[in-house]
N, C-alpha and C positions, 0 to 999 in steps of 0.2 A: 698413193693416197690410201690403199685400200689395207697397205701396211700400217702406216698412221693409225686408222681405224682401229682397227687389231690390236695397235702399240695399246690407246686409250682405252679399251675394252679390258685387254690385259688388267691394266694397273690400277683401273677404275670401275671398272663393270660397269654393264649398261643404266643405265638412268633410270630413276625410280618412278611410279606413276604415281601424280599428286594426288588428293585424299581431298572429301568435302567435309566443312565444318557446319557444326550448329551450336547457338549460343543461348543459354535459357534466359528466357525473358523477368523473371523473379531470382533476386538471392536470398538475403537473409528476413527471418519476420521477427519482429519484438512483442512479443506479449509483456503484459507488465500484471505480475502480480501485487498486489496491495491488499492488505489487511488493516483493522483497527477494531482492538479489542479491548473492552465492550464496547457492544453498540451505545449502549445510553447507560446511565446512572443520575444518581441526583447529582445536582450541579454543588460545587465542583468536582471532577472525580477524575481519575489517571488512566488514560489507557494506552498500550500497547500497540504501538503502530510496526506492521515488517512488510517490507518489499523485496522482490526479486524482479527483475529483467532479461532473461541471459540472450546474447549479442549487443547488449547498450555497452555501452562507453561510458554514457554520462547521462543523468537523470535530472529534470528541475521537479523542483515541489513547486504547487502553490493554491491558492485558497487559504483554508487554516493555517497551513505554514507556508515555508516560502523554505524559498535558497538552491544551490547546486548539491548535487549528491551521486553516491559512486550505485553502482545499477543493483547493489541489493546490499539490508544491513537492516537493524531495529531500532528502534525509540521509544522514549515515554515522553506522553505531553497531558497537560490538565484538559481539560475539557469543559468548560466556563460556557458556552453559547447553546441554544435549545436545536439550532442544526450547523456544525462544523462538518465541510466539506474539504476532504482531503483530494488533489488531484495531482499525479506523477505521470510525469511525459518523458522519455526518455527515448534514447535516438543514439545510433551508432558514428563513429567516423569514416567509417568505410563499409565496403559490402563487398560481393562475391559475383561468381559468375561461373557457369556448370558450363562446359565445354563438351562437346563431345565427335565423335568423327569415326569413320569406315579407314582403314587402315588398307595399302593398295595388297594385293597376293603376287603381282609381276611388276615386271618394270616393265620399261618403255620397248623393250624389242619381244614383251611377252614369256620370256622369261621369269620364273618362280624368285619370287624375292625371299630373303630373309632379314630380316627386320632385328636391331637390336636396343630401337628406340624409338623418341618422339621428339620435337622441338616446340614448343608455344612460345609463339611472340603474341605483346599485347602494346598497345601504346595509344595514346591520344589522336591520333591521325594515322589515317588510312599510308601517309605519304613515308612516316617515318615507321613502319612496321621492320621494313628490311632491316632497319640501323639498331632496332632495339633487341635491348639484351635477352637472349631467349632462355625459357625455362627448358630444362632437359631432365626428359624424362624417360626410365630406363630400369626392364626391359620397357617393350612398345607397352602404351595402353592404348584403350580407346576412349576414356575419359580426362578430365583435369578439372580439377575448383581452384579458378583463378582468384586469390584472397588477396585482400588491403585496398581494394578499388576505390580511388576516389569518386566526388561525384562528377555526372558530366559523360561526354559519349566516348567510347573506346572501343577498338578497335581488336580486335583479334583474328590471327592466323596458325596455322598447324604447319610441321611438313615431320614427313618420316623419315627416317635414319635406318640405312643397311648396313651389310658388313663392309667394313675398310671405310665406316663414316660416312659412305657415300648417300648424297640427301636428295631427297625428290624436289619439285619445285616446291612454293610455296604455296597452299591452298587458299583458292579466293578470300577475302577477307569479307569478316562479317562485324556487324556494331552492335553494340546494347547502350541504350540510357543511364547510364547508375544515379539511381535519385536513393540517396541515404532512408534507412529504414528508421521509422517511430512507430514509437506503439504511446497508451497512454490509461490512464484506467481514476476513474472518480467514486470516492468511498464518502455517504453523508453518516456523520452520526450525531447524536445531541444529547443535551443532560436534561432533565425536571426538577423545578425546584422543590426542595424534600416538602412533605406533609408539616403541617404544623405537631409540636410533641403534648401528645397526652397530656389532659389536667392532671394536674400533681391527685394523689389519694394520700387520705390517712385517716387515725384511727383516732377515736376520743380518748384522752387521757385522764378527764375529770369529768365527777358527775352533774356537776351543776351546768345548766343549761341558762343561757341570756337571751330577753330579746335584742333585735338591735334597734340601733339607734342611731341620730345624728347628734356629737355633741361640739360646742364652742358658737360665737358668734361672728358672722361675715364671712369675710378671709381664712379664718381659724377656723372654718368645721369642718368636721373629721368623721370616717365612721367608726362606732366605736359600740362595743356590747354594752348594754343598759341595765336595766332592773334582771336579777335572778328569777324564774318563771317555772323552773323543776327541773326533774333530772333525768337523766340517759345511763344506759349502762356502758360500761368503761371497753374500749375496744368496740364503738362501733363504728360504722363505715361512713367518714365525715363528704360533705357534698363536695368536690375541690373543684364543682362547676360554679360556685357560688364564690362572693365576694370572701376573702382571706384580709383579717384585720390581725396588724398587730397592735398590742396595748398593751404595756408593762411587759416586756420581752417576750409576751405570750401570742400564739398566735390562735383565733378566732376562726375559724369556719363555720360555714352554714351546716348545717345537721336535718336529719330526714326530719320532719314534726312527728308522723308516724310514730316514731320510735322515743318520740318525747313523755316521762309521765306529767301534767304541769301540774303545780298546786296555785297557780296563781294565772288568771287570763292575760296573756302576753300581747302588747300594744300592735304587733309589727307582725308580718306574713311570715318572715326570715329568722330564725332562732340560732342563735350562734352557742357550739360547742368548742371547747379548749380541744385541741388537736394535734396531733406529730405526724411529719411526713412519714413515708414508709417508702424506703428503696423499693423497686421493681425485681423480683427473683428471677 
């Protein structure tokens, strides 16, 4: 027997001492960046939307937009509502898990080991560890990020590898949870509707001054410049807050009085000057 012993010791060396594990309780995190530039403008106006994720897989949009989308990229979209709310959710297919473990220094008869590796098995059940395909890893570590984990609870064990392959037991098995990671992030922005545009200006083109008037009868009345009442100097600054009549292709504006000389008492509060728009510099 004690040959025996000796023969296995030879060929095999003594047996290795098994290692305890630990398994981290978080893997991966998703933050989600989102942008939309500008914030507001008059309605309606284009802006610039970019996202990033990194660990997503896969992103939904929705509020303002909608749909499936890959976990970072840009767009342009109009911007038509007083508050458009952008919100991106996006979530991995799998996740991770930090392993970690004390490595033995002897084996079983107390003897100095020397180590030229590691084993990680992982698996769904505590029951099927033994059967599953192990990760080898080499030289020895004392860590592992077990990657692509579904969700759901799994199972993990270690054992150490000496020289001539020879392996320790396996160490107790430990579980983690994997609940998939999301992140998710909401952007409002909105438009106003633009200002009304400036009354038109312009300048007198003729010196004769009207007052005004209403001319026709019923249905047919119109406003329209009346009796001549005096004059204005040419290039002055016509009212374009006042009523604009056209009348034989011409067009009619109100005119300061101030600036009227009259030679005749004019019927009407409003005096009307012949006038031309003037572009904006």
């Amino acid at each position: 027997m004690k040959h025996a012993l000796a023969f296995l010791l030879f060929m095999f060396g003594p047996a290795i001492v098994a290692q305890e594990l630990t398994v981290s309780e978080r893997g991966a995190t998703i933050e989600v960046d989102l942008t939309v530039t500008p914030v507001s403008g008059y309605c309606p106006y284009t802006a610039n939307v970019t996202w990033s994720a990194p660990n997503a897989s896969v992103c939904a949009k929705s509020g303002y937009w909608s749909g499936q989308t890959t976990a970072s990229g840009s767009e342009t979209t109009s911007i038509s509502s007083t508050s458009a709310t952008f919100t991106l959710t996006c979530s991995s297919n799998t996740d991770f898990r930090d392993l970690s473990w004390t490595n033995p220094t002897t084996n079983t008869d107390n003897s100095p080991v020397q180590l030229v590796g590691n084993k990680v098995f992982h698996s769904p059940s505590s029951a099927s560890l033994e059967t599953s395909t192990p990760i080898t890893i080499t030289p020895a570590a004392t860590t592992y990020r077990v990657s692509g984990l579904p969700s759901g609870t799994r199972y993990f064990a270690v054992k150490a590898v000496g020289q001539g392959n020879a392996e320790s037991a396996m160490s107790s098995a430990v579980s983690a949870t994997i609940a998939l990671p999301s992140g998710a992030k909401t952007v409002t922005v909105g438009c106003t509707t633009p200002p009304p545009p400036k009354p038109p200006t312009g300048l007198t083109i003729a010196s004769t001054v009207w007052e005004y008037t209403i001319k026709g009868q019923g249905e047919n009345q119109r406003p329209a410049p009346g009796r001549d009442v005096g004059v204005i100097a040419l290039g002055t600054l016509c009212l374009g807050s006042k009523a604009v009549i056209v009348e034989d292709h011409a067009e009619y504006w109100g005119v300061p009085r101030a600036k009227v000389k009259t030679y005749r008492k004019p019927k009407s509060n409003l005096l009307l000057g012949r006038c031309q728009v003037q572009a904006e510099s």
